[in-house]
C-alpha positions, 0 to 999 in steps of 0.5 A: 764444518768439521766433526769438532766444531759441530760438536762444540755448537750442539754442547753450546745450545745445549748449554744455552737451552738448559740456562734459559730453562732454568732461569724458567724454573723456580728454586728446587731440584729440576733447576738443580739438574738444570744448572748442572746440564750447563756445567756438563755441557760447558766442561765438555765444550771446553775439554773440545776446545782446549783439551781436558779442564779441570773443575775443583772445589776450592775450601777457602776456611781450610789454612793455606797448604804453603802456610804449613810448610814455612817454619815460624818467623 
């Protein structure tokens, strides 16, 4: 196994032991950092795999960006 693939199965554990520790735990802040382990390990995984991933937080009340630019009808 080379260097990449070892590393992507050891993120891949560590994302599947931090899910099955957080379905564990109940509401609050350690379920918090768990779930946030998963993300962590998961962009990781995938930045390994495909290259660099991009995680954005989309604000979906805001108007639509391309909406500003059209001139009225």
């Amino acid at each position: 196994m080379d260097e990449n693939a070892d590393f992507i199965a050891k993120l891949q554990q560590i994302e599947e032991q931090a899910s099955a520790l957080g379905a564990r735990l109940p509401e609050g802040l350690a379920k918090a950092r768990s779930r946030h382990i998963v993300l962590l390990a998961r962009s990781l995984r995938g930045r390994v795999e495909l290259g660099e991933v991009t995680v954005s937080r989309i604000d979906r009340s805001a108007p639509d960006a391309d909406a500003k630019r059209k001139p009225p009808a």
